[in-house]
Every structure is written in C-alpha cells, then in structure tokens.
OpenMM code with the backbone's topology and positions (N, CA, C; nanometers):
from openmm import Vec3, app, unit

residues = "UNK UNK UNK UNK UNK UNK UNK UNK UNK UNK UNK UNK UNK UNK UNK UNK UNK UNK UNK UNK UNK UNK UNK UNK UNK UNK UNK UNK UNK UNK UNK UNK UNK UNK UNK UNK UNK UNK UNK UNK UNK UNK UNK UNK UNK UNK UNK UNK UNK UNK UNK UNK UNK UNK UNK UNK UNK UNK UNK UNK UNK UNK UNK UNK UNK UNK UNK UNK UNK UNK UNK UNK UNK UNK UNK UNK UNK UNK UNK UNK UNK UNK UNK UNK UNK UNK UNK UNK UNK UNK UNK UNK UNK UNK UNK UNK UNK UNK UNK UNK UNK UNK UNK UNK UNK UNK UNK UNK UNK UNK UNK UNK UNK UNK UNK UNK UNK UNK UNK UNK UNK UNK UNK UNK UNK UNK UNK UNK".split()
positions = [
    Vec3(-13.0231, 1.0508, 15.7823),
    Vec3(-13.0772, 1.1456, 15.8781),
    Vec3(-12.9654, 1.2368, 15.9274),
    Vec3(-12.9551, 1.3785, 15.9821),
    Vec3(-12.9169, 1.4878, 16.0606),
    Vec3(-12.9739, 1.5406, 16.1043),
    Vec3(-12.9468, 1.5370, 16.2546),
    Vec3(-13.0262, 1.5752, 16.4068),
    Vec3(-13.1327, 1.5321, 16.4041),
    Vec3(-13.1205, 1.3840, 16.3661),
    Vec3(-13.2551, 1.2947, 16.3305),
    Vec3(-13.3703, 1.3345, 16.2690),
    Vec3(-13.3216, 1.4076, 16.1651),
    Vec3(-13.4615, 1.4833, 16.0503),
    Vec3(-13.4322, 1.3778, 15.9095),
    Vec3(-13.5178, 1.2995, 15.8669),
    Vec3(-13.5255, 1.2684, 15.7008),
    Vec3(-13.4924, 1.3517, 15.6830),
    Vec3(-13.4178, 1.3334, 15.5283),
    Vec3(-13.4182, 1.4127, 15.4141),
    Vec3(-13.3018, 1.5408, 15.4405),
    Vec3(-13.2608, 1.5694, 15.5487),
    Vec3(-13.2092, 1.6923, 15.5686),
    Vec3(-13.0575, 1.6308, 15.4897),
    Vec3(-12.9722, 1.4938, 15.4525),
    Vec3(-12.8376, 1.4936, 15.3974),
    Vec3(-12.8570, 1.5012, 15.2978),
    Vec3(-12.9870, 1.4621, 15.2677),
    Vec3(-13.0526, 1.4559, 15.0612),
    Vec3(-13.0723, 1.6196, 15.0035),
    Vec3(-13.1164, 1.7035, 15.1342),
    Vec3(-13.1570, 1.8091, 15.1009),
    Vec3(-12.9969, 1.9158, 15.0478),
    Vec3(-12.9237, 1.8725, 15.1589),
    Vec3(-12.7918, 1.9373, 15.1479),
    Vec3(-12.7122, 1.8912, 15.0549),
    Vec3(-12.7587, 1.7448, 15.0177),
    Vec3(-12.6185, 1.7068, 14.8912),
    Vec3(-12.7035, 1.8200, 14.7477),
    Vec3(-12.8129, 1.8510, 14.7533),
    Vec3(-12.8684, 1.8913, 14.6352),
    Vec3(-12.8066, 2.0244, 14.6497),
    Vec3(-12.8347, 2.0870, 14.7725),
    Vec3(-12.8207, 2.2224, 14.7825),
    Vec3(-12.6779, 2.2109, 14.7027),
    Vec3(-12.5559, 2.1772, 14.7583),
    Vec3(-12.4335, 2.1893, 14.7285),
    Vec3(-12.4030, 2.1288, 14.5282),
    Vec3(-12.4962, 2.0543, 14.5292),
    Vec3(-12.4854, 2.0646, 14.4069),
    Vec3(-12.5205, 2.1899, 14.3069),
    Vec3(-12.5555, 2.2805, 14.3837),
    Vec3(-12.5869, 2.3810, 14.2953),
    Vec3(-12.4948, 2.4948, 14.2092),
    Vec3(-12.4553, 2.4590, 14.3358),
    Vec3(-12.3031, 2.5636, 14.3383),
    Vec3(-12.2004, 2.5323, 14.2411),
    Vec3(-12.1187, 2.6391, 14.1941),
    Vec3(-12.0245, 2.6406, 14.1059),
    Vec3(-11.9687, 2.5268, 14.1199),
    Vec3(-11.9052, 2.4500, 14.0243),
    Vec3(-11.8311, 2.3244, 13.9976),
    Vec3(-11.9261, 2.1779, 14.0581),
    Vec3(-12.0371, 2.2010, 14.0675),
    Vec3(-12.1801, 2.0882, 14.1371),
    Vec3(-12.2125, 2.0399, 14.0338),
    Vec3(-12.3161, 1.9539, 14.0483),
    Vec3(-12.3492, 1.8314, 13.9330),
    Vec3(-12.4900, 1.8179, 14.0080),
    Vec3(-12.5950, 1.8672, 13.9523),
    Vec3(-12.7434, 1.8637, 14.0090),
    Vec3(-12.7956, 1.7587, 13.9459),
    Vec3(-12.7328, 1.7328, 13.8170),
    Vec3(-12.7776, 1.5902, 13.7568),
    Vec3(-12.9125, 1.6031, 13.7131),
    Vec3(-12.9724, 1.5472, 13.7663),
    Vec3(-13.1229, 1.5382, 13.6946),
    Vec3(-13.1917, 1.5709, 13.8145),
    Vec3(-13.1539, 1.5657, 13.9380),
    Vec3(-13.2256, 1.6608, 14.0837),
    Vec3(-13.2684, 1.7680, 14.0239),
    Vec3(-13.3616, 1.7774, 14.0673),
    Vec3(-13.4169, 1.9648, 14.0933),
    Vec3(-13.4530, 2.0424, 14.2189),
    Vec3(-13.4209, 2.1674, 14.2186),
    Vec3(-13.4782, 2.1699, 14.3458),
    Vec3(-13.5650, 2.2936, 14.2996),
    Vec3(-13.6923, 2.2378, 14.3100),
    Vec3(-13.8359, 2.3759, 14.2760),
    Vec3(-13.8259, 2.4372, 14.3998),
    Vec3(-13.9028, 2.5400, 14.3958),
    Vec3(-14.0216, 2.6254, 14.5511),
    Vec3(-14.1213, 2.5426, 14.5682),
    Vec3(-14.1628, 2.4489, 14.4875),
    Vec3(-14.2725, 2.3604, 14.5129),
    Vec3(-14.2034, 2.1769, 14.5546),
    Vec3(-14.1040, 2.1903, 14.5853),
    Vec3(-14.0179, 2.0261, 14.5362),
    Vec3(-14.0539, 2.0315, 14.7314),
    Vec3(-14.0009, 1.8793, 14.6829),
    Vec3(-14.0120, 1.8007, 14.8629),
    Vec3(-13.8926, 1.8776, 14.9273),
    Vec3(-13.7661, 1.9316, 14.8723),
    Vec3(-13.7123, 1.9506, 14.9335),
    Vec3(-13.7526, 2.0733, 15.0511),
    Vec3(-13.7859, 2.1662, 14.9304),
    Vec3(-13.8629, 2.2993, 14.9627),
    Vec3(-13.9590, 2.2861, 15.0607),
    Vec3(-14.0232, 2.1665, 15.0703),
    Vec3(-14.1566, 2.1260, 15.1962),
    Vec3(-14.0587, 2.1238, 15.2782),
    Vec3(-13.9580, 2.0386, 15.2857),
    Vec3(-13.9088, 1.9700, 15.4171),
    Vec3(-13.8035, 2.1199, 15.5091),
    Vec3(-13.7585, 2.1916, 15.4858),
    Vec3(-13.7171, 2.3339, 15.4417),
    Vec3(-13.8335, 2.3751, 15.5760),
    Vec3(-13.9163, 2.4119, 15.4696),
    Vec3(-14.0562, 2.5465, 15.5376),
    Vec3(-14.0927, 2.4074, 15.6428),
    Vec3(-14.1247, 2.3069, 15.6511),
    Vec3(-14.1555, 2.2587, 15.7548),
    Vec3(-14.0433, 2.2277, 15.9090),
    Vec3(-13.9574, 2.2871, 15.9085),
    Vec3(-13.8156, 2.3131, 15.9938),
    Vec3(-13.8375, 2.4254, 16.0185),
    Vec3(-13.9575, 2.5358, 15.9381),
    Vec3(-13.9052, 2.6491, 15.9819),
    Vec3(-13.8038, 2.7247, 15.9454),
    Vec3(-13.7561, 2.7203, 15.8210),
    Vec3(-13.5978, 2.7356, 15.7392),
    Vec3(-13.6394, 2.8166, 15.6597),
    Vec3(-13.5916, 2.9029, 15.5888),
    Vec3(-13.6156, 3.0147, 15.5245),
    Vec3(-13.5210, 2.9069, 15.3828),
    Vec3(-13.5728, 2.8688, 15.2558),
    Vec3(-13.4924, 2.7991, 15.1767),
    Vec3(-13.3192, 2.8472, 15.1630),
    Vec3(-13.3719, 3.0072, 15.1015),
    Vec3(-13.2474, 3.0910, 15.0465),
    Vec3(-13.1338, 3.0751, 15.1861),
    Vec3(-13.1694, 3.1222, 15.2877),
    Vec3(-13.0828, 3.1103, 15.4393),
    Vec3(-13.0251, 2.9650, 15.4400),
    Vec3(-13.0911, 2.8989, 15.3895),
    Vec3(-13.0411, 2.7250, 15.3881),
    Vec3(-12.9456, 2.7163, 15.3098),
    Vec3(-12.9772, 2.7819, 15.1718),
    Vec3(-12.8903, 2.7722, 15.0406),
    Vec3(-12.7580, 2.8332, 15.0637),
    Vec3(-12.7839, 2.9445, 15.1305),
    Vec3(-12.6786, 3.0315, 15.1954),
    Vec3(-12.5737, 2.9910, 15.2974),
    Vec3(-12.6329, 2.9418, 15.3738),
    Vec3(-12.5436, 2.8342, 15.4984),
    Vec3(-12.4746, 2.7581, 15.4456),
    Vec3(-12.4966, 2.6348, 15.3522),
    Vec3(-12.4431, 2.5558, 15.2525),
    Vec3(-12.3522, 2.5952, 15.1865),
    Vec3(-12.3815, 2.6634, 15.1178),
    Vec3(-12.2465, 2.7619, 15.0608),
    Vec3(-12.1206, 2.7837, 15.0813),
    Vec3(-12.1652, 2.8882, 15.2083),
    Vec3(-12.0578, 2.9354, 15.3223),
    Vec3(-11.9854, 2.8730, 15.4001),
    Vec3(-12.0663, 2.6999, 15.4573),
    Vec3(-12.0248, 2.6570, 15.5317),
    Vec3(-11.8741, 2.5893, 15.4526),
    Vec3(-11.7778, 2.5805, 15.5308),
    Vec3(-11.6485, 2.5259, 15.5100),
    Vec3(-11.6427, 2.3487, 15.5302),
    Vec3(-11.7323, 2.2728, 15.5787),
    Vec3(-11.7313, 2.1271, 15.5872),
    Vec3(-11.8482, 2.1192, 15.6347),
    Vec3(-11.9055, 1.9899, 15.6724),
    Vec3(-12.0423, 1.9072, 15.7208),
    Vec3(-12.0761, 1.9380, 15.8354),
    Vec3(-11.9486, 1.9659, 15.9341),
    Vec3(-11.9927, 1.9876, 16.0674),
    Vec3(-11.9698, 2.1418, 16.0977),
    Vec3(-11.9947, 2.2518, 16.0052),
    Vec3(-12.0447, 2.3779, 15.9774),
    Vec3(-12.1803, 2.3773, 15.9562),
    Vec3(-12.2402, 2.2509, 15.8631),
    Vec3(-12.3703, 2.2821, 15.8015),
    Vec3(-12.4542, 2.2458, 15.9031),
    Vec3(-12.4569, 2.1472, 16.0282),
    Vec3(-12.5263, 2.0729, 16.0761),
    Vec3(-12.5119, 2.1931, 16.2123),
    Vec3(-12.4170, 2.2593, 16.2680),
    Vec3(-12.3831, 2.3783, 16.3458),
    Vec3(-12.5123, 2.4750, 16.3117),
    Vec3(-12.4826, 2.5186, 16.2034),
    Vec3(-12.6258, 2.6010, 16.1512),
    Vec3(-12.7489, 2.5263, 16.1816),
    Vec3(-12.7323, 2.4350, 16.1503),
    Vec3(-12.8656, 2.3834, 16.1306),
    Vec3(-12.9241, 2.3405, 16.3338),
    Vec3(-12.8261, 2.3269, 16.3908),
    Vec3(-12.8423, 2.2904, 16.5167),
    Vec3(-12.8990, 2.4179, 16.6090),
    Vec3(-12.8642, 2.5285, 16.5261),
    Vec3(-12.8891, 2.6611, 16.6053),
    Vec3(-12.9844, 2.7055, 16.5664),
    Vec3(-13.0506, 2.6194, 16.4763),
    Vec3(-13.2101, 2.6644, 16.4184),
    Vec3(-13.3121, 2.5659, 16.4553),
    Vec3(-13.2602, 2.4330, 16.4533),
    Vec3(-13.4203, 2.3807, 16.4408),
    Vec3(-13.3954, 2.2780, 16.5853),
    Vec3(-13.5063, 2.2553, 16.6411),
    Vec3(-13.5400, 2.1646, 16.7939),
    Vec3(-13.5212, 2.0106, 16.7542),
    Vec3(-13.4262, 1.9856, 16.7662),
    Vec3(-13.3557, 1.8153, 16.6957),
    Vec3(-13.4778, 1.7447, 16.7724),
    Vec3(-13.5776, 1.7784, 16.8800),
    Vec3(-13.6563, 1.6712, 16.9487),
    Vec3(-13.7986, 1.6940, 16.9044),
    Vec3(-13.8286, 1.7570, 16.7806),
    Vec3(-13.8959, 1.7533, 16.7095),
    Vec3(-13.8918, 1.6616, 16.5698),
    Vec3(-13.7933, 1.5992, 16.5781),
    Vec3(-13.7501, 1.4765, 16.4387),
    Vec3(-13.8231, 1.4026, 16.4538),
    Vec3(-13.8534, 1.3281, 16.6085),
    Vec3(-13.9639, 1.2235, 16.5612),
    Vec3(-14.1219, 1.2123, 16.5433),
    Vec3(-14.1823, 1.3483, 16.5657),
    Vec3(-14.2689, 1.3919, 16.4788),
    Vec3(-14.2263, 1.3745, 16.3768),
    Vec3(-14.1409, 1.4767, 16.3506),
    Vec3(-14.1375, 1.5519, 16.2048),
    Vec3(-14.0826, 1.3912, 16.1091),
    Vec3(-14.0505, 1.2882, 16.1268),
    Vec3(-14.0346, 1.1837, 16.0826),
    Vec3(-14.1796, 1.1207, 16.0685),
    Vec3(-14.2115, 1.0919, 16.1920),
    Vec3(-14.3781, 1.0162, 16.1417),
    Vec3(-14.4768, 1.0855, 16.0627),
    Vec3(-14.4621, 1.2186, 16.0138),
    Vec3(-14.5643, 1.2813, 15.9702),
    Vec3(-14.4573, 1.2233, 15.8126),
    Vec3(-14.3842, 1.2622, 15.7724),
    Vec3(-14.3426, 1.1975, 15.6681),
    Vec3(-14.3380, 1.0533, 15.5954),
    Vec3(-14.3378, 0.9843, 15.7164),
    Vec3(-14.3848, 0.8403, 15.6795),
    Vec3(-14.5187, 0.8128, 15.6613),
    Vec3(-14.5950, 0.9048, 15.6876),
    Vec3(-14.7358, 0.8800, 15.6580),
    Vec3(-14.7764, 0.9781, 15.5446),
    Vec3(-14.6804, 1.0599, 15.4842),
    Vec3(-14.7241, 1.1445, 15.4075),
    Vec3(-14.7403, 1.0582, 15.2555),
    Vec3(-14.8729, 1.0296, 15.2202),
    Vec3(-14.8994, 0.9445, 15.0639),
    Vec3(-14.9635, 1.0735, 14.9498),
    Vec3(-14.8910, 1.0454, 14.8383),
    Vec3(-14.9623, 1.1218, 14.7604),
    Vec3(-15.1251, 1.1219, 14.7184),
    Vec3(-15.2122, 1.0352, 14.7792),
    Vec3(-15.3117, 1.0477, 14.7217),
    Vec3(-15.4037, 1.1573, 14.8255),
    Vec3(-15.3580, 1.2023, 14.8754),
    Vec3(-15.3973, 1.3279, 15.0095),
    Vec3(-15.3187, 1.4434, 15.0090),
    Vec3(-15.2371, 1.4634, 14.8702),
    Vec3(-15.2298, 1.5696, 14.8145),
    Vec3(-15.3096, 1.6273, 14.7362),
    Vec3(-15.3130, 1.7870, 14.7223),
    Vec3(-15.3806, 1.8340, 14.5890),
    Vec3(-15.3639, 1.7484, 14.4847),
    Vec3(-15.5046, 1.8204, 14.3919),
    Vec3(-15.4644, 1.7162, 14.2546),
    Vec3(-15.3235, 1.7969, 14.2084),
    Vec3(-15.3267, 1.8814, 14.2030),
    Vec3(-15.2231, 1.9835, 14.1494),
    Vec3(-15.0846, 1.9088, 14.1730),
    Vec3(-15.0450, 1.9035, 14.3070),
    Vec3(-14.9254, 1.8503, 14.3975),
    Vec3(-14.9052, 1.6868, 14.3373),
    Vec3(-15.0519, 1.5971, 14.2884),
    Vec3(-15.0271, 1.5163, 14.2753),
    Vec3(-14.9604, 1.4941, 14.1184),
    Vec3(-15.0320, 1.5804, 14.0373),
    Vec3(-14.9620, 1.5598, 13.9146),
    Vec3(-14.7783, 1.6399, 13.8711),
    Vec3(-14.7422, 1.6973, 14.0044),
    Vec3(-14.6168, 1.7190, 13.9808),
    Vec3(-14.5672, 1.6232, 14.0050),
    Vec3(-14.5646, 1.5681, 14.1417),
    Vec3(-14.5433, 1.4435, 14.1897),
    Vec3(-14.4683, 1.3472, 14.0816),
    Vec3(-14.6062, 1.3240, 14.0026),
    Vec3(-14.6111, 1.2215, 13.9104),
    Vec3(-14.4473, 1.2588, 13.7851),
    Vec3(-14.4921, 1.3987, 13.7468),
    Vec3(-14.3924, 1.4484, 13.6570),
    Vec3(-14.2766, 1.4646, 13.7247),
    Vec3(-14.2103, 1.4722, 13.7763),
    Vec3(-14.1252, 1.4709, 13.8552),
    Vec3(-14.0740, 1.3773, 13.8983),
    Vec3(-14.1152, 1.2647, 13.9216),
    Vec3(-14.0966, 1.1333, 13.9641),
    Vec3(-14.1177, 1.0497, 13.8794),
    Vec3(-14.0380, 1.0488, 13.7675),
    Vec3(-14.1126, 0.9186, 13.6536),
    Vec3(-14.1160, 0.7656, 13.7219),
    Vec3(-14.0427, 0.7525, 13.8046),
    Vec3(-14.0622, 0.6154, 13.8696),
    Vec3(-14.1936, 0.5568, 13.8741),
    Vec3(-14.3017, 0.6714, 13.9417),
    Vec3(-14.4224, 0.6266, 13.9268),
    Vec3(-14.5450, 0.5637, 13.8509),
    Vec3(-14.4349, 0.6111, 13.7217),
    Vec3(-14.5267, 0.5288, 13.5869),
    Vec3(-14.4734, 0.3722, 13.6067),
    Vec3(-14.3326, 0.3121, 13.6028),
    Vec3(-14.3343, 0.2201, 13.6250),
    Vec3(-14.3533, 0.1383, 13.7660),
    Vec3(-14.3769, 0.2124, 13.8710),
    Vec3(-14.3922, 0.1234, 14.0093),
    Vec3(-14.5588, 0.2191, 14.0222),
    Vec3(-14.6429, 0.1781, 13.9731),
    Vec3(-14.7843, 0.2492, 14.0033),
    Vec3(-14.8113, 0.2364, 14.1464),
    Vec3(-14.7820, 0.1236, 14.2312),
    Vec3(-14.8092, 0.0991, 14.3596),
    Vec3(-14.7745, 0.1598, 14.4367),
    Vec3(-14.6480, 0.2278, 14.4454),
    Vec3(-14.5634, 0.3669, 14.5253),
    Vec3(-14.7204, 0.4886, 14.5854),
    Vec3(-14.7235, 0.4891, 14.6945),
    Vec3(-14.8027, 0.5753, 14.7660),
    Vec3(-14.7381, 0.6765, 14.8375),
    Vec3(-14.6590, 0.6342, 14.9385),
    Vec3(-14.5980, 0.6878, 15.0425),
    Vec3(-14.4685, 0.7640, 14.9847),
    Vec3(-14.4229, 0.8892, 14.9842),
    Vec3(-14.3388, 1.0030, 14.9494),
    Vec3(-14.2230, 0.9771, 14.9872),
    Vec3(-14.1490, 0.9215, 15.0751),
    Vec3(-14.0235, 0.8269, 15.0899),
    Vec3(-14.0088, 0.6941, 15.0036),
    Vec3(-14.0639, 0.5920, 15.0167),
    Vec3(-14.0976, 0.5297, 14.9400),
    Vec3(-14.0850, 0.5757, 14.7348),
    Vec3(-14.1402, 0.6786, 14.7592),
    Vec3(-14.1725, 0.7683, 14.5800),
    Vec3(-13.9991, 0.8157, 14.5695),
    Vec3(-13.9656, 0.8652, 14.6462),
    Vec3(-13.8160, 0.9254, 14.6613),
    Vec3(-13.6949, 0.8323, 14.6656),
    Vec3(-13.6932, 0.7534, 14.7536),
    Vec3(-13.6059, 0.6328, 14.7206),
    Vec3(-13.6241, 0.4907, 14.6577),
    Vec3(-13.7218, 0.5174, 14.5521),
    Vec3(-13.7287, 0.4208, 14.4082),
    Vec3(-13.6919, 0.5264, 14.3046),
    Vec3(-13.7279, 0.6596, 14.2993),
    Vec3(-13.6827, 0.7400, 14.1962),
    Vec3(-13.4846, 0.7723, 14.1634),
    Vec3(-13.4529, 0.7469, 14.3073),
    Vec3(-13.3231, 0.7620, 14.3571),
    Vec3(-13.2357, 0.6676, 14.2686),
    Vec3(-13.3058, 0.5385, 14.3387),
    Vec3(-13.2467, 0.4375, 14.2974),
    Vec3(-13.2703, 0.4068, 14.1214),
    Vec3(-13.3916, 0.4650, 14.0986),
    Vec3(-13.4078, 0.4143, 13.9539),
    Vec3(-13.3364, 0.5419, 13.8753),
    Vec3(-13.3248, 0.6534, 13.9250),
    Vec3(-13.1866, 0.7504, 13.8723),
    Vec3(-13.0681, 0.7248, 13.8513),
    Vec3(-13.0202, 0.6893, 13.9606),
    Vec3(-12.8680, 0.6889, 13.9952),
    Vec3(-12.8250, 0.5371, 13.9498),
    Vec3(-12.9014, 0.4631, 13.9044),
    Vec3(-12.8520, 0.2800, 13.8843),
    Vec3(-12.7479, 0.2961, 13.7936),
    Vec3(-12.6672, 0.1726, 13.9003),
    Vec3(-12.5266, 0.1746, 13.8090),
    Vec3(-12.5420, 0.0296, 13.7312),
] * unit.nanometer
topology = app.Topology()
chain = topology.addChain("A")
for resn in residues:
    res = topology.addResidue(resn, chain)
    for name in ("N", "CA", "C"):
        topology.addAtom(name, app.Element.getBySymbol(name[0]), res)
C-alpha cells in the first residue's frame, strides 16, 4: 500500500519498468488493465502518472505527487470496493481479458476476487 491505496507500489513498479533500461517482463500495462482502473479510479490522468514516475528523482517524489492529488482518506473505501471487486460482475468482455491475461486462472479456476486473481498470477509469474 501508498497513502493506504492497494495497488498504487504495483502500479508504480510497472510504470518505472517502462522506461529506458526497465524490465516489464511479462507485466503489461493496457488502457483496459487493472492498473489503468486503479489510475481513473484516483482520479489520475494515466499519462500524468506515467509522467510523474519518470521525472520523479526517488519514491518519496512519487508519493509527493501522488499526495497532492489524491484524498489518502478515501483508501479505505477505495480498498473495500476492491476487495469485493470479483470477476464474475464484470462484463463478459472484461471477463475474458481477465482470463487472457491472467493465465493463473486456468489453473486455480476457484480465484474470484481481483486481488486474489493478481497475487496468484504474481506469484505464479515471478516463482523462483
């Protein structure tokens, strides 16, 4: 967590992976990806995000930006709506990216919940 938002250190290690000499690995980051939700749901303009990241000179540059934009006492909403967010109350559309995007889901079929979908894909990525 930063300024008690999910996803916002996951969102920034990707961002920075983008950038010259970065390693995006097998991350993606779509206009349609979770990151991109979690983004427009802050109220964040993506590119302005991508941009901050960039520019910023260390961690406590990025979180500066980010402190001068979004209401940190909105996290624990903006947390419970994510813990309740399950893919089967997505579009079908949303759900079959989901799926492609997340191969985890072929082998853990039981995965509902979008945190949950994200940190088994993580872990079933990155296994050392």
């Amino acid at each position: 967590m930063l300024l008690g938002f999910y996803l916002l250190p996951r969102t920034i290690d990707k961002l920075r992976a983008e950038l010259p000499g970065g390693d995006l690995g097998l991350y993606v980051n779509h206009d349609t990806g979770f990151s991109a939700y979690i983004v427009r749901r802050l109220g964040l303009d993506m590119n302005d995000f991508r941009n901050a990241v960039a520019a910023a000179p260390d961690e406590d540059a990025v979180t500066a930006w980010l402190a001068a934009r979004v209401d940190a006492a909105a996290a624990p909403a903006f947390n419970a709506k994510l813990e309740s967010f399950v893919v089967e109350r997505m579009s079908a559309e949303d759900q079959v990216l989901v799926r492609e995007r997340h191969p985890v889901m072929t082998q853990r079929p039981e995965l509902s919940n979008i945190l949950d979908v994200l940190d088994a894909d993580d872990e079933l990525t990155f296994a050392k």
